[in-house]
C-alpha positions as CSV (number, residue, x, y, z in Angstrom):
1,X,-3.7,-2.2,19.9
2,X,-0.3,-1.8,21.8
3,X,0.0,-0.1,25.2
4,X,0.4,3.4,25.6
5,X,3.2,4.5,25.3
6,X,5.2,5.9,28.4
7,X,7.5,8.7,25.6
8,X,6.9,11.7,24.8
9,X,7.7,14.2,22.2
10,X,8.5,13.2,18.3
11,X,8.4,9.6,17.8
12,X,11.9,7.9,16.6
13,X,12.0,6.1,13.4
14,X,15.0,3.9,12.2
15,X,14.7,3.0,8.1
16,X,15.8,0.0,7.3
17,X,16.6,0.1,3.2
18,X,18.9,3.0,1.3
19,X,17.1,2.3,-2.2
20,X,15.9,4.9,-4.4
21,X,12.5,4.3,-2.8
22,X,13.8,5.6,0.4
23,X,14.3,9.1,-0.9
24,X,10.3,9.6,-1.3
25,X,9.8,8.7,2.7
26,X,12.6,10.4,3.7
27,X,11.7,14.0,1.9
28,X,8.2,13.5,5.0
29,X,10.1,11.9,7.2
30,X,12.7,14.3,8.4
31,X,10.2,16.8,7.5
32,X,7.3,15.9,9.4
33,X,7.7,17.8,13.5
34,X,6.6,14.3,15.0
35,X,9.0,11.8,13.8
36,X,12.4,11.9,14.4
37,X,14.7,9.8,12.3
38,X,18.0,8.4,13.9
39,X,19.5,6.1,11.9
40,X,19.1,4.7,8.2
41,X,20.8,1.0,7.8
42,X,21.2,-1.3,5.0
43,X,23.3,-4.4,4.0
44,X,25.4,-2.2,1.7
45,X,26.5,0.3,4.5
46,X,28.1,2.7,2.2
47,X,24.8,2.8,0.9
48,X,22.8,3.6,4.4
49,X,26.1,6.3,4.8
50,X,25.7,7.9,1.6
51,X,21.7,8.6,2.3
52,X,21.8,9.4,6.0
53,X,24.7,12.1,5.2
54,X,21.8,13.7,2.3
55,X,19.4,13.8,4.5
56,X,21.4,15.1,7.6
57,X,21.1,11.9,9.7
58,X,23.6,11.4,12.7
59,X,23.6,7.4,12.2
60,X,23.9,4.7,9.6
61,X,25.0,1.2,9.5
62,X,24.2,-2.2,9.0
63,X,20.2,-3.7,10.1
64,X,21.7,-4.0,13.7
65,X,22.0,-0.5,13.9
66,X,18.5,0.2,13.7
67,X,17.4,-3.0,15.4
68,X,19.6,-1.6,18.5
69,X,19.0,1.6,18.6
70,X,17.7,2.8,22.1
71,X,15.9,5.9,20.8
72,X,14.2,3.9,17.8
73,X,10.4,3.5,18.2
74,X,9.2,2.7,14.9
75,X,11.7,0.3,11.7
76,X,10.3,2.0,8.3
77,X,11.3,-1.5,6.7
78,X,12.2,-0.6,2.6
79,X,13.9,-3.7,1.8
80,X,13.0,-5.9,-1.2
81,X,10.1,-7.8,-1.2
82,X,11.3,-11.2,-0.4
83,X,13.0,-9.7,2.9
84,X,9.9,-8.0,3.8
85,X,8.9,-10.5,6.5
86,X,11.8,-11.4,7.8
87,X,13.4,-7.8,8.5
88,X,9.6,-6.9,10.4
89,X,10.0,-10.3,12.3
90,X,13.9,-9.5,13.7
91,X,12.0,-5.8,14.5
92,X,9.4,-7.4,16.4
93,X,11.6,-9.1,18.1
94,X,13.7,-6.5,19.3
95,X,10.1,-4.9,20.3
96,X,9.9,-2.0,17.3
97,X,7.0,-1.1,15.7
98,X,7.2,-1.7,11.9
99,X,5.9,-0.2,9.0
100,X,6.1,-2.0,5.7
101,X,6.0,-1.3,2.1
102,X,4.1,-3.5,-0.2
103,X,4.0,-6.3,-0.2
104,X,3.3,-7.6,3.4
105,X,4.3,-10.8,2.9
106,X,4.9,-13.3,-0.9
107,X,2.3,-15.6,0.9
108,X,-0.4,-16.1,3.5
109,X,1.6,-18.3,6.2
110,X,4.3,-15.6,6.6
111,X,1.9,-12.9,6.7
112,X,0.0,-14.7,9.1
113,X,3.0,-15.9,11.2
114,X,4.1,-12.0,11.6
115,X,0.6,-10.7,12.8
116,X,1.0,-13.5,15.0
117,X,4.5,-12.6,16.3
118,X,3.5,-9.3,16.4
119,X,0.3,-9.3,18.3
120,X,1.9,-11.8,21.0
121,X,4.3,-9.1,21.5
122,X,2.3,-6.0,21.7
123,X,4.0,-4.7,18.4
124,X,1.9,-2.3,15.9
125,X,2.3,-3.7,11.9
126,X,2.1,-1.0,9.9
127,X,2.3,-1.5,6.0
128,X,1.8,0.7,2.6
129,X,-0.1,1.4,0.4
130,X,-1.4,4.7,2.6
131,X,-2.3,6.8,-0.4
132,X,-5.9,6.0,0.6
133,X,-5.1,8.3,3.9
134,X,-4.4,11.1,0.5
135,X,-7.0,14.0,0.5
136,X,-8.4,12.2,-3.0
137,X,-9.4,8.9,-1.7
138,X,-10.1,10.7,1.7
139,X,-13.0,12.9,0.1
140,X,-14.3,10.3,-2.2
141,X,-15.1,8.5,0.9
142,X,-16.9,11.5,2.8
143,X,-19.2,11.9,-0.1
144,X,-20.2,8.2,0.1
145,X,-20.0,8.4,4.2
146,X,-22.7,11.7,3.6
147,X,-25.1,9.7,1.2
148,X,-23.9,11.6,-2.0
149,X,-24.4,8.5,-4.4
150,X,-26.8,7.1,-2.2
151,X,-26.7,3.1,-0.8
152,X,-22.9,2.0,-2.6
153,X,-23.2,-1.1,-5.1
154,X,-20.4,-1.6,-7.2
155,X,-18.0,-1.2,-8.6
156,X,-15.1,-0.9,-11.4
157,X,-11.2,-0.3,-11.7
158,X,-8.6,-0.8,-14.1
159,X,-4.8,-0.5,-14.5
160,X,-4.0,-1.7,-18.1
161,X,-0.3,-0.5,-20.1
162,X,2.1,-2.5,-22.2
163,X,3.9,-4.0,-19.4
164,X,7.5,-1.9,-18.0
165,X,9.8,-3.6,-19.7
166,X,10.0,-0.9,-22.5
167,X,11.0,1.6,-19.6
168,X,12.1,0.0,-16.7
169,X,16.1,-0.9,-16.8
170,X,15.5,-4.0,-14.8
171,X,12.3,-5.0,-14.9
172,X,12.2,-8.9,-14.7
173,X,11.4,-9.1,-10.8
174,X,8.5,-7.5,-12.3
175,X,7.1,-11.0,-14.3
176,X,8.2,-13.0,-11.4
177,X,5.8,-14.4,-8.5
178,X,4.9,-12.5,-5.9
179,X,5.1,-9.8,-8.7
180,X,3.2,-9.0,-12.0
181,X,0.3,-6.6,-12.5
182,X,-2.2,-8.1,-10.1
183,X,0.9,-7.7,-6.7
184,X,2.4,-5.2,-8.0
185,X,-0.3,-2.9,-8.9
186,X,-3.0,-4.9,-7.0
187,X,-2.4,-3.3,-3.5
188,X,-3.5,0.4,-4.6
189,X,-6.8,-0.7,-5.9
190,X,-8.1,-3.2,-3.7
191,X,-7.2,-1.6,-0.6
192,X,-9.5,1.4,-1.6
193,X,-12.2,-1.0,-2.6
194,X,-12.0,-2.5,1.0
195,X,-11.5,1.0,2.5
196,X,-15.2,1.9,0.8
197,X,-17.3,-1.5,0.5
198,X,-15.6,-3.2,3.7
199,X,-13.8,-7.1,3.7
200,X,-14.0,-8.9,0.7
201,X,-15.8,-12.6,0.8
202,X,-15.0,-14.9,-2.2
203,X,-13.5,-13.6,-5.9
204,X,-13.2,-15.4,-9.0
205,X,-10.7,-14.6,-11.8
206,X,-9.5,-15.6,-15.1
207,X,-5.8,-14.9,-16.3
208,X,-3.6,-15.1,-19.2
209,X,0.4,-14.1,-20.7
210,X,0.7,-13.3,-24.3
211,X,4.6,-14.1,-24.1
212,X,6.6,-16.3,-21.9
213,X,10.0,-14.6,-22.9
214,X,10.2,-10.5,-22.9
215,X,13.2,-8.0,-24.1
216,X,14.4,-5.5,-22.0
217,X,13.5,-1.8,-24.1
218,X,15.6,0.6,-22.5
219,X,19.0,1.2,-20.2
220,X,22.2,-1.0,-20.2
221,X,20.4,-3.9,-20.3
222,X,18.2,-3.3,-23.2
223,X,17.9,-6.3,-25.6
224,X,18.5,-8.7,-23.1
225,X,15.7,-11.5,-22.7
226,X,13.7,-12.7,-19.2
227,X,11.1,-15.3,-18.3
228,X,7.4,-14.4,-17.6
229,X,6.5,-16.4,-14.4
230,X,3.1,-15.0,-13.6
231,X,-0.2,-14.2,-15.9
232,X,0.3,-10.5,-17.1
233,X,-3.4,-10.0,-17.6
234,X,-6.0,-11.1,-14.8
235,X,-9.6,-9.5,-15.1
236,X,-11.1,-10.4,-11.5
237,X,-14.7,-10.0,-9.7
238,X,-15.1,-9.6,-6.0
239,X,-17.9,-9.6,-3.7
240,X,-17.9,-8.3,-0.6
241,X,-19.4,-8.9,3.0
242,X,-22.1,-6.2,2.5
243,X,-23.3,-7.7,-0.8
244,X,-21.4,-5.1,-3.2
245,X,-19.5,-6.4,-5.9
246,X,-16.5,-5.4,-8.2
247,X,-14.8,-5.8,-11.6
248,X,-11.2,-5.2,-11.8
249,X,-8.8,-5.5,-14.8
250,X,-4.8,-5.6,-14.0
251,X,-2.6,-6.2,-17.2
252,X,0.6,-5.6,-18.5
253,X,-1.2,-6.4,-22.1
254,X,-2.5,-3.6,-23.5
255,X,-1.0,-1.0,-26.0
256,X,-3.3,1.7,-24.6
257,X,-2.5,3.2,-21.1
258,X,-5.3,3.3,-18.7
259,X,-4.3,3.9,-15.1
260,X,-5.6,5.2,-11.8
261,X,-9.6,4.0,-13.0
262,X,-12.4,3.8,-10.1
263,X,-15.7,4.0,-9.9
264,X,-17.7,3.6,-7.4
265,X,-21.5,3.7,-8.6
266,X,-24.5,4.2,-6.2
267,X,-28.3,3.8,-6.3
268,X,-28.0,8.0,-6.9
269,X,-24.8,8.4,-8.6
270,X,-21.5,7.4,-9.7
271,X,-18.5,8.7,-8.4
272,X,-15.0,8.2,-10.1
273,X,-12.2,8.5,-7.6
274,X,-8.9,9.5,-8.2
275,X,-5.8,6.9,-8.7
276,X,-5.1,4.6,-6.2
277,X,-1.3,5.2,-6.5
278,X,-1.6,8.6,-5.6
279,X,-2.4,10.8,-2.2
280,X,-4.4,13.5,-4.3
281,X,-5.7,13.6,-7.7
282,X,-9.3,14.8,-9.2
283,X,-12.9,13.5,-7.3
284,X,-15.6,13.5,-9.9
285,X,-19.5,13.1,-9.6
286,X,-22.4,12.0,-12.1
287,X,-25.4,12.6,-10.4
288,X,-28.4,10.4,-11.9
289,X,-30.1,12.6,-14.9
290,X,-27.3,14.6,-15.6
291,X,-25.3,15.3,-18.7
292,X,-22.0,15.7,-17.0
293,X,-19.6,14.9,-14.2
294,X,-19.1,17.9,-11.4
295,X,-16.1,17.9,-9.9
296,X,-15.5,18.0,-5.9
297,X,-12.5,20.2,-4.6
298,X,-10.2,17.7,-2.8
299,X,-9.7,18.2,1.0
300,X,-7.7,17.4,3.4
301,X,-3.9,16.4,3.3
302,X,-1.6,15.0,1.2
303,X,2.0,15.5,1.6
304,X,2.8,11.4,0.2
305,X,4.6,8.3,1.1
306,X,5.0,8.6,5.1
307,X,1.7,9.8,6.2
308,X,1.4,6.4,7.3
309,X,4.1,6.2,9.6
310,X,2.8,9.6,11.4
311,X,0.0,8.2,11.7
312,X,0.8,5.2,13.3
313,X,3.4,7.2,15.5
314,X,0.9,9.9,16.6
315,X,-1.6,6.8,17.1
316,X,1.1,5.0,19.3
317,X,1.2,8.0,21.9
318,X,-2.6,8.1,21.7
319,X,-3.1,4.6,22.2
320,X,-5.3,4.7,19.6
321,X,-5.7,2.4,16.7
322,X,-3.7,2.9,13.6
323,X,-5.1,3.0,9.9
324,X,-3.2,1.6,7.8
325,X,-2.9,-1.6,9.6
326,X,-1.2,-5.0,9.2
327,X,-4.7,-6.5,9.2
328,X,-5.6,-4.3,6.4
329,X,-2.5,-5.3,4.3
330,X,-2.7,-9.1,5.1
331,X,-6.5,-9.2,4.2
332,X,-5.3,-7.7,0.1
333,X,-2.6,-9.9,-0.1
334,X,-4.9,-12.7,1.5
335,X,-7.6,-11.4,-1.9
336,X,-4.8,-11.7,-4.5
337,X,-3.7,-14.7,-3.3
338,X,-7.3,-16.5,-4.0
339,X,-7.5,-14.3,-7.3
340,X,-4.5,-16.3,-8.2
341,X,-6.0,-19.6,-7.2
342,X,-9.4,-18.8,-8.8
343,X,-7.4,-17.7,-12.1
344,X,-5.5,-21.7,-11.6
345,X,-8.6,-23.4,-10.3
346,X,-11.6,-21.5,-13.1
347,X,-13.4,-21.8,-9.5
348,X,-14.8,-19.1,-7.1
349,X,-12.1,-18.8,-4.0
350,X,-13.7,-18.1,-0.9
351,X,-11.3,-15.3,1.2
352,X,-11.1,-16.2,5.1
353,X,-9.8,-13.4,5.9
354,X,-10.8,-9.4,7.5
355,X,-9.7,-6.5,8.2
356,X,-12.2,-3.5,9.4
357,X,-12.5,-0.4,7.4
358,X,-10.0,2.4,9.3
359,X,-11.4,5.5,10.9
360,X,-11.9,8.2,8.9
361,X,-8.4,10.7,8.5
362,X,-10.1,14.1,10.0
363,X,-10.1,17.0,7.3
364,X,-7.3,19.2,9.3
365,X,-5.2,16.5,10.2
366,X,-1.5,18.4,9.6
367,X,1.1,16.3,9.2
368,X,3.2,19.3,9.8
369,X,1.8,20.3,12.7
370,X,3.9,19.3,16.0
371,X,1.7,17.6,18.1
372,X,3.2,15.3,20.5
């Protein structure tokens, strides 16, 4: 945990990546009363211009601009993937805060070489997926905190569809590593396992491609041929430090869509929690003996991508922990890494890794309240 902070009043973000992803952060971030974003950069300038005039933004410019900006507390780093680590390593540098979307890092000794960075310099790491901060995956976690399914055991997920190349226009860094169903998808539903049942100890996987070449369905490209790189089904089981397990299915394999699938099943009752992907969504429970599931009114909020970064900006002037932490995010990728060597190895991989289950998001947390 960082020093307090000696600031007050909203916290200032920079974002660091103009791509259509930005759009979804930037619709909370200029919205929320405690953040206050200065300046949106990018490698394409015209780009960071273009967005930072729609949104209403006095600054744009190149990654310097952020990196430099006196006023900027917190880089909201949406570059591509393989950048990921080294854009939050120049931002620790120049002693910002960083929040990260998926993935934290393509592989453990960069992940582990920016927590390290980051904690020697008294930098937060802050990295998506927050949609379990959502009111969905927030009450599914008070009914199990309030003994509603009883002592937790295990449990099952599953994201299964025919794979996004009939709808995506470019979808081949899709079937490439650090990519395919298990990272790309992976994030959502592992980190609420880990949010419920705690750090995962060992997993063991099996994986498979039907194709090694795919076409391109839709867009200017369609027709057009790519490479599979990475298995586009892996069925995996975890086991966690409590003694729970798991069974979790991620393919691009199937011709029936089933996405957004949890359970979580008790020595009382089951409870199926709403997708992963999403900040709200429906909270179900099958009580033992009954004929039907009951469904639970969802509390708290769930505004969408950028309740993260409040959180860890409101946490920053508190001196508080933050929840979704870098930790947190290292200790998934850290899993998916070991599914992949179990599914290479047919062996159990143990996961050295931790990351402590965050604090509870309080039922009337407002992320449009102005509180700093």
């Amino acid at each position: 945990m960082s020093a307090a902070t000696t600031r007050r009043g909203p916290v200032g973000v920079a974002v660091i990546g103009a791509g259509n992803i930005s759009k979804q952060y930037l619709d909370n971030l200029t919205a929320f009363p405690d953040l206050k974003v200065h300046v949106i950069a990018d490698l394409f300038e015209d780009a960071a211009a273009a967005r930072a005039k729609e949104y209403g933004i006095a600054e744009s410019g190149g990654v310097d601009a952020a990196l430099n900006h006196p006023d900027v507390e917190i880089i909201v780093n949406l570059t591509i993937p393989a950048a990921h680590v080294e854009v939050a390593t120049a931002a620790v540098n120049a002693g910002k805060h960083v929040w990260t979307e998926k993935p934290f890092s393509l592989d453990r000794e960069s992940g582990l070489g920016l927590l390290k960075a980051a904690d020697a310099a008294g930098i937060r790491l802050g990295t998506a997926p927050d949609t379990f901060l959502g009111a969905g995956l927030q009450t599914a976690r008070r009914l199990i905190e309030r003994g509603d399914i009883g002592t937790p055991l295990t449990a099952m997920t599953t994201f299964q569809t025919p794979g996004p190349e009939s709808w995506h226009p470019n979808p081949a860094f899709l079937f490439q590593y650090g990519a395919g169903p298990l990272f790309d998808m992976g994030p959502y539903y592992l980190t609420a396992l880990v949010q419920t049942f705690g750090s995962i100890r060992k997993v063991a996987a099996v994986g498979s491609k039907s194709k090694d070449v795919r076409v391109i369905g839709s867009g200017p490209k369609a027709g057009e041929e790519f490479t599979v790189e990475v298995p586009t089904h892996v069925s995996a089981m975890a086991q966690f430090e409590n003694g729970q397990s798991s069974h979790s299915v991620f393919s691009f394999e199937s011709p029936r869509k089933r996405m957004g699938f949890v359970e979580i099943t008790g020595t009382e009752a089951t409870l199926s929690l709403p997708d992963p992907n999403y900040f709200d969504g429906e909270v179900r429970l099958w009580r033992a003996g009954a004929e039907e599931w009951t469904a639970v009114p969802a509390a708290g909020p769930s505004q969408g991508r950028g309740m993260g970064v409040l959180d860890m900006a409101r946490s920053l002037r508190a001196n508080v922990p933050h929840r979704a932490t870098g930790d947190l995010a290292y200790h998934v990728l850290d899993t998916m890494v070991s599914i992949s060597e179990s599914v290479e190895s047919g062996q159990f991989i143990d996961v050295e890794s931790s990351a402590p289950v965050s604090a509870a998001l309080p039922e009337d947390w407002d992320p449009t309240a102005s509180t700093l």
